[in-house]
Biopython code that builds the backbone (N, CA, C, O; Angstrom):
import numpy as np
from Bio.PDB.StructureBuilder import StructureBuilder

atoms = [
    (1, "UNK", "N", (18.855, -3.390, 6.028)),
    (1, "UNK", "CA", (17.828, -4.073, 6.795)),
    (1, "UNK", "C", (16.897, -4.780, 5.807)),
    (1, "UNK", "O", (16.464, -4.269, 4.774)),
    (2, "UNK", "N", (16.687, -5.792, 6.169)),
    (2, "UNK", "CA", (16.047, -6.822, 5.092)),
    (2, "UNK", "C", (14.318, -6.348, 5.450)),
    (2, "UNK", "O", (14.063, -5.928, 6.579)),
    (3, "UNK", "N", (13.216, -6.458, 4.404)),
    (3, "UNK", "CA", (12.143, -6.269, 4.321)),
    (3, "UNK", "C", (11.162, -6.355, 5.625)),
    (3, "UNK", "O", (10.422, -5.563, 6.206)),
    (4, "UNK", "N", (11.695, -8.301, 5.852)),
    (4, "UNK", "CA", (10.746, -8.757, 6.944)),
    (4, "UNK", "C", (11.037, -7.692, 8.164)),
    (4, "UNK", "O", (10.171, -7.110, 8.817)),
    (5, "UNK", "N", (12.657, -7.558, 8.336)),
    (5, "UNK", "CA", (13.145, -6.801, 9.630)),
    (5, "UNK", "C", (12.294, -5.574, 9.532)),
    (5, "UNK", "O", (11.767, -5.180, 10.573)),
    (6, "UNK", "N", (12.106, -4.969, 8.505)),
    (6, "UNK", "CA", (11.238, -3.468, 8.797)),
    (6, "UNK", "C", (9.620, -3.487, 8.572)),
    (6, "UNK", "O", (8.831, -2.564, 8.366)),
    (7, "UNK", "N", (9.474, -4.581, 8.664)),
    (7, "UNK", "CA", (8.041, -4.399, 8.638)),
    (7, "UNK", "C", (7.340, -4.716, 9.967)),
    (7, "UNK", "O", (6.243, -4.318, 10.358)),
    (8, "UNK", "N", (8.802, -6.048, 10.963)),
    (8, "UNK", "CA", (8.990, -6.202, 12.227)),
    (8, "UNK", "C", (8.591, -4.957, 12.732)),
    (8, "UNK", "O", (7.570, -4.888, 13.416)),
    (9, "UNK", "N", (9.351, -3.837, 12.451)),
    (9, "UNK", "CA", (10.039, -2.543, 13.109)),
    (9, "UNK", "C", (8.626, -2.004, 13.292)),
    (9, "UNK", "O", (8.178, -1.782, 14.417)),
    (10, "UNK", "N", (7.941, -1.800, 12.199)),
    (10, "UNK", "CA", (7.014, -1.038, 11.426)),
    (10, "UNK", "C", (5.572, -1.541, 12.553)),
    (10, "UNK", "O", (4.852, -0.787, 13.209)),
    (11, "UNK", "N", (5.528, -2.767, 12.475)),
    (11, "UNK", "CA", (4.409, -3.398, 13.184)),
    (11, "UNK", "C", (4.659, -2.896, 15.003)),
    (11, "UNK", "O", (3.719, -2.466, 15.672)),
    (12, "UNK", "N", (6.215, -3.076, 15.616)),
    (12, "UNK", "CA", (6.721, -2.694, 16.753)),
    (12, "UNK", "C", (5.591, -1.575, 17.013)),
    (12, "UNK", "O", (4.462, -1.720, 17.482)),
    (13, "UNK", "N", (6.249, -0.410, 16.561)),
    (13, "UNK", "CA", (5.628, 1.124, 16.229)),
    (13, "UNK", "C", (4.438, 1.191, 15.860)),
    (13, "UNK", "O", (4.018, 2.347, 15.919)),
    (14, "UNK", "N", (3.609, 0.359, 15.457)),
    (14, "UNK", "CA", (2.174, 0.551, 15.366)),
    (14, "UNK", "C", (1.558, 0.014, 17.027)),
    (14, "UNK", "O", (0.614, 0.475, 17.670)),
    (15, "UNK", "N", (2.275, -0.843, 17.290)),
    (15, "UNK", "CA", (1.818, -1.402, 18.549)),
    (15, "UNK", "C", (1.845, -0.883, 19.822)),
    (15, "UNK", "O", (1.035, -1.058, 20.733)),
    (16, "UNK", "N", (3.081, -0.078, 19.794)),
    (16, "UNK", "CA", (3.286, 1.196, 20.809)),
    (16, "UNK", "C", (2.659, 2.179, 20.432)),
    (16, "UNK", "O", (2.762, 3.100, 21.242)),
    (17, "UNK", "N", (1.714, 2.541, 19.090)),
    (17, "UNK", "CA", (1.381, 3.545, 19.120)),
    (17, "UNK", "C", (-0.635, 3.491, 19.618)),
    (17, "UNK", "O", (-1.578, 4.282, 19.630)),
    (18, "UNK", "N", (-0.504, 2.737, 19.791)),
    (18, "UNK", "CA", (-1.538, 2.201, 20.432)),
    (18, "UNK", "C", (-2.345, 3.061, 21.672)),
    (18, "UNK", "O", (-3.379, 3.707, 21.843)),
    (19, "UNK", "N", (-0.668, 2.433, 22.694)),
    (19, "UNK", "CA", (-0.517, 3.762, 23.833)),
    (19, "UNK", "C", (-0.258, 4.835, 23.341)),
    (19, "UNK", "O", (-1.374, 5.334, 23.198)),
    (20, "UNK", "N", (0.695, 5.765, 22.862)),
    (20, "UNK", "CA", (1.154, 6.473, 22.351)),
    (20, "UNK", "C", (1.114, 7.011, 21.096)),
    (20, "UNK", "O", (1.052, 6.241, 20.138)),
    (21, "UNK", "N", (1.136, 8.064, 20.945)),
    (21, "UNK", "CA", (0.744, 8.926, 19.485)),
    (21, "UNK", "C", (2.211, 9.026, 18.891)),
    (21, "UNK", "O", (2.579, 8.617, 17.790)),
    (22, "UNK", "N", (2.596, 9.351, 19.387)),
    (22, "UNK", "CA", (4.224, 9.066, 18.352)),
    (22, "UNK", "C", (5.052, 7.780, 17.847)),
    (22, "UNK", "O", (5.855, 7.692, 16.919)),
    (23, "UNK", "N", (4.737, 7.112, 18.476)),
    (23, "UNK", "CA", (5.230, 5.752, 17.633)),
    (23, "UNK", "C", (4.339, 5.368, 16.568)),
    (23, "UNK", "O", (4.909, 4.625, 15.770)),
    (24, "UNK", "N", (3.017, 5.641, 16.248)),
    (24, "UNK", "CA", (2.180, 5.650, 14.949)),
    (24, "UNK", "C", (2.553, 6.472, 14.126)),
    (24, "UNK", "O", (2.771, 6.048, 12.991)),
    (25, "UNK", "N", (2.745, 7.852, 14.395)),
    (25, "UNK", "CA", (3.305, 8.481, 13.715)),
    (25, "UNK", "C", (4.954, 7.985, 12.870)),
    (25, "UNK", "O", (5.374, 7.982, 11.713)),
    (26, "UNK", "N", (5.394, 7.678, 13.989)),
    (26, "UNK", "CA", (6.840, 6.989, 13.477)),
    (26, "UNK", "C", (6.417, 5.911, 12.415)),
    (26, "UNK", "O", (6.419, 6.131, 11.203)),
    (27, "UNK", "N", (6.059, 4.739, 12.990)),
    (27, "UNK", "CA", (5.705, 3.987, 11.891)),
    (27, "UNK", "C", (5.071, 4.409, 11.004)),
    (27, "UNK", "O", (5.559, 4.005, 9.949)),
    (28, "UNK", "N", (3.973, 5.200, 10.802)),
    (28, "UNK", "CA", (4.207, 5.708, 9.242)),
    (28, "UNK", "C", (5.036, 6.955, 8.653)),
    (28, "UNK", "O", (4.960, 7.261, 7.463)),
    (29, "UNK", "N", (5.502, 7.361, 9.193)),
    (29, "UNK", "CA", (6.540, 7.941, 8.299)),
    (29, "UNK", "C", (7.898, 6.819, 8.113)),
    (29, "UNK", "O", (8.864, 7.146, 7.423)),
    (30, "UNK", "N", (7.847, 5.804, 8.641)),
    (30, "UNK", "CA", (8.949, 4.564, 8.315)),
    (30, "UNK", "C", (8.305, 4.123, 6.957)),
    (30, "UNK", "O", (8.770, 4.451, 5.866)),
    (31, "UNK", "N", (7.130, 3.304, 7.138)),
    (31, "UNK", "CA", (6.703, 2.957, 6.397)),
    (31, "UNK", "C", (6.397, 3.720, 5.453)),
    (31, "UNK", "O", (5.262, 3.328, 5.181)),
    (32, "UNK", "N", (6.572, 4.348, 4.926)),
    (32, "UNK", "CA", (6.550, 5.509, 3.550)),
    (32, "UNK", "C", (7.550, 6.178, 3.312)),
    (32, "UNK", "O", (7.408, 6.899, 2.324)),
    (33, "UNK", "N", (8.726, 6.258, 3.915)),
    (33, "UNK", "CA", (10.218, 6.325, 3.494)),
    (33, "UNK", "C", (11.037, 4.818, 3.503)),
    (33, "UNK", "O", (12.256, 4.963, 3.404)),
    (34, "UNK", "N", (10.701, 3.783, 3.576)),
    (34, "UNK", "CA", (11.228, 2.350, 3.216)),
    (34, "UNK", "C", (10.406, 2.124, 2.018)),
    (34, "UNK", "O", (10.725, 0.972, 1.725)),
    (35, "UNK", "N", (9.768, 2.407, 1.371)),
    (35, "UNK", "CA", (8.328, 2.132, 0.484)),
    (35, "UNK", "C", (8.413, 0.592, 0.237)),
    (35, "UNK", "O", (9.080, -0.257, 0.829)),
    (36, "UNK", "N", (7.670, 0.495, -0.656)),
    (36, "UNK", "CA", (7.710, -1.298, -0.867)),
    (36, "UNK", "C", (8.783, -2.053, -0.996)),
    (36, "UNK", "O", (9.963, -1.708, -1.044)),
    (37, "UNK", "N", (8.280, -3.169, -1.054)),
    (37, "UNK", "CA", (9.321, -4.019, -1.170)),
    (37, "UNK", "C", (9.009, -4.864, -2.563)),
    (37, "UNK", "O", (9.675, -5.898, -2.601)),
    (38, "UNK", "N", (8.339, -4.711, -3.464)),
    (38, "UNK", "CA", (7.908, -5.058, -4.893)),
    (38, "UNK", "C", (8.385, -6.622, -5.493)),
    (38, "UNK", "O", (9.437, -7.054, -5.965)),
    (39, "UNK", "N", (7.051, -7.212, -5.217)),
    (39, "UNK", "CA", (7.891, -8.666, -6.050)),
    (39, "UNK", "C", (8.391, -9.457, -4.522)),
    (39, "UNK", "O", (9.283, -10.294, -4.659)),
    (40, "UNK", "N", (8.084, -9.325, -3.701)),
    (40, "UNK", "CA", (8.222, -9.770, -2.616)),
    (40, "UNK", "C", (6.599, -10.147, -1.363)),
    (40, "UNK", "O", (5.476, -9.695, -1.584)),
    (41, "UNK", "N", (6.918, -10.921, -0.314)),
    (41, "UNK", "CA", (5.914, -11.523, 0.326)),
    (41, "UNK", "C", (5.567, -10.336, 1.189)),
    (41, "UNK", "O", (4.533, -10.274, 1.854)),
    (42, "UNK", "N", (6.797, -9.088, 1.121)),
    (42, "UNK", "CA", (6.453, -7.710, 2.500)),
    (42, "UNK", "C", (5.566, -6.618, 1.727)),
    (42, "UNK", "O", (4.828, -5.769, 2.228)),
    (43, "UNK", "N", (5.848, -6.879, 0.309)),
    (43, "UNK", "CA", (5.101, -5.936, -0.183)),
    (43, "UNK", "C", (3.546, -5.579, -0.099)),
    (43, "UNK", "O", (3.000, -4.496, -0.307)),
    (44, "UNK", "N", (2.921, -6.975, 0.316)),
    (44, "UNK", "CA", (1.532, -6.753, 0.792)),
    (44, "UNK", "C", (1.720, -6.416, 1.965)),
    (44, "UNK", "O", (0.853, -5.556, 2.117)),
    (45, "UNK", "N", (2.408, -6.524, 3.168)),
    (45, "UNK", "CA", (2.748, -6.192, 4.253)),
    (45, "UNK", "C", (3.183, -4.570, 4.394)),
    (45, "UNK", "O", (2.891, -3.968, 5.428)),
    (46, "UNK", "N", (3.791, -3.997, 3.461)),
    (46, "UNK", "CA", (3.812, -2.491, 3.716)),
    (46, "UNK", "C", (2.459, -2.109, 2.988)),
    (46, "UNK", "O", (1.849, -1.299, 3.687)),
    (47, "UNK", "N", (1.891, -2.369, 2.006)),
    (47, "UNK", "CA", (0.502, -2.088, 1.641)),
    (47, "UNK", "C", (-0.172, -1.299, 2.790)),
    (47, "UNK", "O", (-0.518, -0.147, 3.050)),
    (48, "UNK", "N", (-0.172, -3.051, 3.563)),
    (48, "UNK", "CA", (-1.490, -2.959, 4.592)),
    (48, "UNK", "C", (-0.960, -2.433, 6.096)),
    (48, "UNK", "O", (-1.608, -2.700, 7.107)),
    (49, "UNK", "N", (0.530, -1.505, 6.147)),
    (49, "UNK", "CA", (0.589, -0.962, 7.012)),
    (49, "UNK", "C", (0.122, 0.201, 6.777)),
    (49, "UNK", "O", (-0.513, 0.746, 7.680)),
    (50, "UNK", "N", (0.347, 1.023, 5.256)),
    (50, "UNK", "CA", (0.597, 2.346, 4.958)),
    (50, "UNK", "C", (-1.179, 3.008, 4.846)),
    (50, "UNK", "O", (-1.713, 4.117, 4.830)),
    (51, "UNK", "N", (-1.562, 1.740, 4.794)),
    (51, "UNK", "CA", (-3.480, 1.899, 4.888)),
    (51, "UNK", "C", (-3.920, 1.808, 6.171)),
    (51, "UNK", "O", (-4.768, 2.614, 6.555)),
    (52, "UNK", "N", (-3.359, 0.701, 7.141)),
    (52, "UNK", "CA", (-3.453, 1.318, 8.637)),
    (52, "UNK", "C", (-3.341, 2.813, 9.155)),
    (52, "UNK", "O", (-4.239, 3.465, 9.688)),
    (53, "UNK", "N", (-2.072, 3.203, 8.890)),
    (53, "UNK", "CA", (-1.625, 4.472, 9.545)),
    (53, "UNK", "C", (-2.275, 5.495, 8.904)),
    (53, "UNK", "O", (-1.976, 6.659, 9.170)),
    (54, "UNK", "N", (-3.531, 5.099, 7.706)),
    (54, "UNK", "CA", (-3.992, 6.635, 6.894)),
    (54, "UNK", "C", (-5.339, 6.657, 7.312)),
    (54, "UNK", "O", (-6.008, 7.659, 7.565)),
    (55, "UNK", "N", (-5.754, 5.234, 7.376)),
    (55, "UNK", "CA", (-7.128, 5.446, 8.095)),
    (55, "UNK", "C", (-7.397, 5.460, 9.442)),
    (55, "UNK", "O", (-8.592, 5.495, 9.735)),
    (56, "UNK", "N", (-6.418, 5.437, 10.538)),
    (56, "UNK", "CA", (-6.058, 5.131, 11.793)),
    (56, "UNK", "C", (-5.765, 6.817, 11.977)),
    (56, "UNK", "O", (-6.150, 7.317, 13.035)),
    (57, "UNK", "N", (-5.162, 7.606, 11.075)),
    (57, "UNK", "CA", (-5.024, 9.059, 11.345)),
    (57, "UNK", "C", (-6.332, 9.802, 11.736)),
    (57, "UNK", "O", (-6.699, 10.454, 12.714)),
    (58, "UNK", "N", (-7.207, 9.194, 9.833)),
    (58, "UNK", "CA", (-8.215, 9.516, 9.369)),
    (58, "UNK", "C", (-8.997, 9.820, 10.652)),
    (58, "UNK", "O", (-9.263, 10.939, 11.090)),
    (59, "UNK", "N", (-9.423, 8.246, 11.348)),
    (59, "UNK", "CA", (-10.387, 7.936, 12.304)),
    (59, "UNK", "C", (-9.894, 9.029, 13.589)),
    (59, "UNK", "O", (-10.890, 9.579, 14.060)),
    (60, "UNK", "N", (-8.814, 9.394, 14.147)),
    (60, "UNK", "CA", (-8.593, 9.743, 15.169)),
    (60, "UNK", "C", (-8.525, 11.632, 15.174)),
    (60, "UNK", "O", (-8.741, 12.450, 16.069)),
    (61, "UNK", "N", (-8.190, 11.752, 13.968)),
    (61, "UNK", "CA", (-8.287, 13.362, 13.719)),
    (61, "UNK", "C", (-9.556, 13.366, 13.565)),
    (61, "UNK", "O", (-9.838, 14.480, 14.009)),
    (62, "UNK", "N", (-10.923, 12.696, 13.110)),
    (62, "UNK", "CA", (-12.436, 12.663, 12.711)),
    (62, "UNK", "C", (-12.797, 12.931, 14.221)),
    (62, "UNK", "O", (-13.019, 14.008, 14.773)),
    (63, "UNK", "N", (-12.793, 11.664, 14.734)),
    (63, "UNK", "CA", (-12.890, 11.833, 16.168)),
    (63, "UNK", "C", (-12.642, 13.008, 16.670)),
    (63, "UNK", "O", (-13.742, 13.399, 17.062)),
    (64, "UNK", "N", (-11.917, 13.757, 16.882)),
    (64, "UNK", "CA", (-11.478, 14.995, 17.658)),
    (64, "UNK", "C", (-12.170, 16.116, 17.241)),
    (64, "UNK", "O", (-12.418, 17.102, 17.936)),
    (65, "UNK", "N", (-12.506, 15.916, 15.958)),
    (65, "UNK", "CA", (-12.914, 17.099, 15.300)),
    (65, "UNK", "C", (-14.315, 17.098, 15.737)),
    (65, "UNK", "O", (-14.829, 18.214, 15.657)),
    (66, "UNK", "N", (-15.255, 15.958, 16.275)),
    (66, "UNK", "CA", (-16.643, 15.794, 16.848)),
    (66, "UNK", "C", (-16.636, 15.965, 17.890)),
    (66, "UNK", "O", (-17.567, 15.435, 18.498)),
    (67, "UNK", "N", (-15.463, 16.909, 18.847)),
    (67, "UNK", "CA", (-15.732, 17.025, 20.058)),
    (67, "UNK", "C", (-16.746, 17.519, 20.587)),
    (67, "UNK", "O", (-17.219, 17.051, 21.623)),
    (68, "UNK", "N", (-17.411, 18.873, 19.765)),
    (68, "UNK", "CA", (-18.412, 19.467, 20.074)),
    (68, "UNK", "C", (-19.900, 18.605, 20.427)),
    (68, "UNK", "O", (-20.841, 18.841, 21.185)),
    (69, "UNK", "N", (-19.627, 17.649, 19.600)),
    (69, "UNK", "CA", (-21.342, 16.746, 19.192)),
    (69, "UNK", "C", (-21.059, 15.724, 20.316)),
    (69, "UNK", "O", (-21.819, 14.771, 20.143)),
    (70, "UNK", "N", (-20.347, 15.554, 21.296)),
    (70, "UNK", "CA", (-20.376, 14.514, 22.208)),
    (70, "UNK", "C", (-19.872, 12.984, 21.652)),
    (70, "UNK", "O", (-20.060, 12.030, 22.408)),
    (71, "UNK", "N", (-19.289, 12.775, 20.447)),
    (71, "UNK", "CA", (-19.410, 11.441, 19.742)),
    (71, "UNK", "C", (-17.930, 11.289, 19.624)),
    (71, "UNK", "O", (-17.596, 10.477, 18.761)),
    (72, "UNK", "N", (-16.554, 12.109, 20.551)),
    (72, "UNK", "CA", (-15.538, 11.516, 20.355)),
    (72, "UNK", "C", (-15.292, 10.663, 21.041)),
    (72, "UNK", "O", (-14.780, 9.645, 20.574)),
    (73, "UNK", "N", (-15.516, 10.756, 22.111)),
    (73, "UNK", "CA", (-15.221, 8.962, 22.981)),
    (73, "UNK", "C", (-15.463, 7.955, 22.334)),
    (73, "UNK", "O", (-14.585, 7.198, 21.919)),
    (74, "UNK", "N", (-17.101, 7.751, 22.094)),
    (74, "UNK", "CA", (-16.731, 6.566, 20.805)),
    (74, "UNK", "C", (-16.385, 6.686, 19.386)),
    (74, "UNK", "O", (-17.133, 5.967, 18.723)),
    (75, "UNK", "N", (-15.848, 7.086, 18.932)),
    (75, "UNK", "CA", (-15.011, 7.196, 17.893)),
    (75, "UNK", "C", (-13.916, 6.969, 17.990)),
    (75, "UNK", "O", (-13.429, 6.011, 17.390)),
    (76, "UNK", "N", (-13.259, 7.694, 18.694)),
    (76, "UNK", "CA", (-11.995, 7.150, 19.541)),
    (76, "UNK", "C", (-11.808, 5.484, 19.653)),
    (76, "UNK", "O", (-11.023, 4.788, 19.009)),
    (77, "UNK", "N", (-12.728, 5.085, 20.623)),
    (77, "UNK", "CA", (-12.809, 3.743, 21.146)),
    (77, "UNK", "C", (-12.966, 2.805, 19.473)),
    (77, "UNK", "O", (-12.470, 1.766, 19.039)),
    (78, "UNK", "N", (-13.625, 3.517, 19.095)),
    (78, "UNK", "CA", (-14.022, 2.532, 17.467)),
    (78, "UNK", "C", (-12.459, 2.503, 17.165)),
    (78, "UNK", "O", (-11.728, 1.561, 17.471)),
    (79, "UNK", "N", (-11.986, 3.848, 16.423)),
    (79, "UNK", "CA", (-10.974, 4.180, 16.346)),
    (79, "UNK", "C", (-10.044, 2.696, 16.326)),
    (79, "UNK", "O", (-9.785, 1.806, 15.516)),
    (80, "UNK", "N", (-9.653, 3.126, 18.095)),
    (80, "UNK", "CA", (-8.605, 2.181, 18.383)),
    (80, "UNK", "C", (-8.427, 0.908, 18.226)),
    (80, "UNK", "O", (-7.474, 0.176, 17.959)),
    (81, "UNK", "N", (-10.207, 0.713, 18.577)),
    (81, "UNK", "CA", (-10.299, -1.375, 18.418)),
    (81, "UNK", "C", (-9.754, -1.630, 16.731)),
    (81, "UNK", "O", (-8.928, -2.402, 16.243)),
    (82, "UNK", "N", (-10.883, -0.316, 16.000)),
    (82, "UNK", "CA", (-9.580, -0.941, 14.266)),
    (82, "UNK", "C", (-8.604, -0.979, 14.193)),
    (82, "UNK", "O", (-8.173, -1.574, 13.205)),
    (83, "UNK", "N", (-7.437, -0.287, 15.325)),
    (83, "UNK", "CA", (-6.331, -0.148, 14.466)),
    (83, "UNK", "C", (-5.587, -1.148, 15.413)),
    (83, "UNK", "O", (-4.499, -1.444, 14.919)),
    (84, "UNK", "N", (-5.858, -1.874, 16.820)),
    (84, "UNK", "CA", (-5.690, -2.879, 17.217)),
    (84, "UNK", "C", (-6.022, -4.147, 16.930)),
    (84, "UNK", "O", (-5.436, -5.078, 17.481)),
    (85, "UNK", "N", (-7.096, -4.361, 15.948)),
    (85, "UNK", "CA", (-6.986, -5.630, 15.107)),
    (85, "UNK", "C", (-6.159, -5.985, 13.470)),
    (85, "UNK", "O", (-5.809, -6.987, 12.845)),
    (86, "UNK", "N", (-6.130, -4.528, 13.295)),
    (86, "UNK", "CA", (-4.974, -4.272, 12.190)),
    (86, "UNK", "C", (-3.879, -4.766, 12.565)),
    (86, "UNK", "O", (-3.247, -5.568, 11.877)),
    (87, "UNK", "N", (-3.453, -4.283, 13.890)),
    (87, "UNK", "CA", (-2.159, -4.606, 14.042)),
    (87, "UNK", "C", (-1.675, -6.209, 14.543)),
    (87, "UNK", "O", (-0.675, -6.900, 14.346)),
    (88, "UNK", "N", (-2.996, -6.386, 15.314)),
    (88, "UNK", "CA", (-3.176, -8.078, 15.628)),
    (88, "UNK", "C", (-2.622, -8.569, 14.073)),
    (88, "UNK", "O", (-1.414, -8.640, 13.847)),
    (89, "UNK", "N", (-3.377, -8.810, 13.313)),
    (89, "UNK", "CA", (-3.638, -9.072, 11.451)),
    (89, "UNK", "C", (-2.033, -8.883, 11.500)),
    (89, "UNK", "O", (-1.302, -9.872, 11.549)),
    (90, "UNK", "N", (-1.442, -7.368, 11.481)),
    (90, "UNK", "CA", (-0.296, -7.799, 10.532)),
    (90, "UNK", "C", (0.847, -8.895, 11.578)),
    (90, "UNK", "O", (1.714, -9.676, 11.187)),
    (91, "UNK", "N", (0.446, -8.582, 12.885)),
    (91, "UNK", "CA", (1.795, -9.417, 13.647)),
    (91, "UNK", "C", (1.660, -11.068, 13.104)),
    (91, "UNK", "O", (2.511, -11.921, 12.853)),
    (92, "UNK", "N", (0.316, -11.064, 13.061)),
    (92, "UNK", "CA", (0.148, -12.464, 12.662)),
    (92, "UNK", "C", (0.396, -12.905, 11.480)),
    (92, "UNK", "O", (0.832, -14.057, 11.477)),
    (93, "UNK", "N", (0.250, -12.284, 10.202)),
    (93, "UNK", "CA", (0.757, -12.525, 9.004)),
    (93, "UNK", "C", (2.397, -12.723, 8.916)),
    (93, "UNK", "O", (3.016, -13.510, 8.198)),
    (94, "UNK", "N", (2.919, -11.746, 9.889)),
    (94, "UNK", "CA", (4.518, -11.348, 9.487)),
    (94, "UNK", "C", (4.875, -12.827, 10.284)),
    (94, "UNK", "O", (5.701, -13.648, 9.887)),
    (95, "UNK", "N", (4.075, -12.935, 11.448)),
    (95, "UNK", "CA", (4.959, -14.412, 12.123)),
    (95, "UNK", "C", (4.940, -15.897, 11.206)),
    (95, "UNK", "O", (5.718, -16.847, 11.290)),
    (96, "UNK", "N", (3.801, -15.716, 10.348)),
    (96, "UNK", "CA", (3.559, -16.698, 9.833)),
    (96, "UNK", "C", (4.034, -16.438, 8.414)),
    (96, "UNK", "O", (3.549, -17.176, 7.557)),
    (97, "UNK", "N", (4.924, -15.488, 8.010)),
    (97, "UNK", "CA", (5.455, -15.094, 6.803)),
    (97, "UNK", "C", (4.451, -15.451, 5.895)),
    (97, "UNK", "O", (4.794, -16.502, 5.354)),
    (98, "UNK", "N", (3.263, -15.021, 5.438)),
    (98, "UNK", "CA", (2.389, -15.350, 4.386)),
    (98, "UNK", "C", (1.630, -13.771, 4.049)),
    (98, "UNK", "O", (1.421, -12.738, 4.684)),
    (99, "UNK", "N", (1.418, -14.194, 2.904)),
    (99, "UNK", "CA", (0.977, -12.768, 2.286)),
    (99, "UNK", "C", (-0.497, -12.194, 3.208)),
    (99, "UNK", "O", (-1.349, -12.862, 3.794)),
    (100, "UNK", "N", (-0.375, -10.851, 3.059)),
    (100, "UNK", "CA", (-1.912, -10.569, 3.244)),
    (100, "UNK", "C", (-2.622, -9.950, 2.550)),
    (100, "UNK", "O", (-2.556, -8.785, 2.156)),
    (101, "UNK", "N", (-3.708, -11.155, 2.292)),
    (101, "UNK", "CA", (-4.292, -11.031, 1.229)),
    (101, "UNK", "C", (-5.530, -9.828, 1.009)),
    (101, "UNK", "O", (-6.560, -9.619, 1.652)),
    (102, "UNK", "N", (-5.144, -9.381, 0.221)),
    (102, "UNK", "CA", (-6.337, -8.030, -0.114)),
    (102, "UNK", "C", (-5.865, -6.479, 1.095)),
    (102, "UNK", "O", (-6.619, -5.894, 1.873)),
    (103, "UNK", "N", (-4.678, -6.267, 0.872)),
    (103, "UNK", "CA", (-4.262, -5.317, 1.737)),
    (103, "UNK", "C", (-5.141, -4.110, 1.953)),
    (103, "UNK", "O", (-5.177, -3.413, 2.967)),
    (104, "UNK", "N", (-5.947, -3.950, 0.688)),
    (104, "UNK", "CA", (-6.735, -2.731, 0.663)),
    (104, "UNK", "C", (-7.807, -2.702, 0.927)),
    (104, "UNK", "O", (-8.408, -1.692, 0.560)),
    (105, "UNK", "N", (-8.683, -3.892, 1.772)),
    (105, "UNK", "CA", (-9.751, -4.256, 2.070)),
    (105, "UNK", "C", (-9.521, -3.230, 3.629)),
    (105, "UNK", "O", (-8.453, -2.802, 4.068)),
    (106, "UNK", "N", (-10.585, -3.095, 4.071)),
    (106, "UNK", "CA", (-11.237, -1.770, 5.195)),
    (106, "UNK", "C", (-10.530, -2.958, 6.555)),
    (106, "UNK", "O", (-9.839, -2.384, 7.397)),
    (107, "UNK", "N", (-10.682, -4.270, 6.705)),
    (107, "UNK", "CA", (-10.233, -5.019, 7.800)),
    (107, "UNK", "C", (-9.329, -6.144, 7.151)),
    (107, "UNK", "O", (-8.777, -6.981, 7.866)),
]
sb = StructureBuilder()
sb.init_structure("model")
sb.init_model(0)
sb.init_chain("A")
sb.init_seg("    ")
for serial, (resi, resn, name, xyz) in enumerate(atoms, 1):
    if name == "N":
        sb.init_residue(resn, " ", resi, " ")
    sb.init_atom(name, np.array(xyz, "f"), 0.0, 1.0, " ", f" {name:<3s}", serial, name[0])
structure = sb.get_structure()
């Protein structure tokens, strides 16, 4: 499977995981058993998936853990809108095959 195809895959699975908690999960454990693609235009593209799915964990296990203090709903909601413009970001990079630039930047 060629790079672009799994980062296709990779982005798929972030997008369903949206709704769903297991297709995030899937996509990152894809994305960290395909690892980079080095010297290539996907390699910023798995970068800035494998930083989605760690701070997208981050945010949603944080969240849960504030159930007591009343502050997981929005956290949650924060949560999700980041990891739905992440994923906006990468569909749009991958359609337009161009790097993305500064993968390790927070947005």
């Amino acid at each position: 499977m060629t790079p672009g195809r799994r980062i296709l895959w990779t982005n798929l699975l972030f997008g369903a995981g949206l709704a769903l908690i297991l297709p995030w999960l899937a996509a990152g454990l894809l994305a960290h058993r395909w690892g980079p693609a080095r010297g290539t235009l996907w390699s910023t593209h798995h970068a800035y998936a494998v930083r989605t799915f760690w701070i997208g964990l981050v945010g949603a296990v944080g969240a849960l853990a504030a159930h007591t203090t009343g502050a997981m709903e929005p956290l949650l909601a924060l949560t999700w809108l980041w990891c739905a413009a992440r994923v906006t970001r990468g569909f749009l990079a991958w359609e337009r095959e161009e790097w993305i630039a500064d993968p390790g930047r927070f947005l």
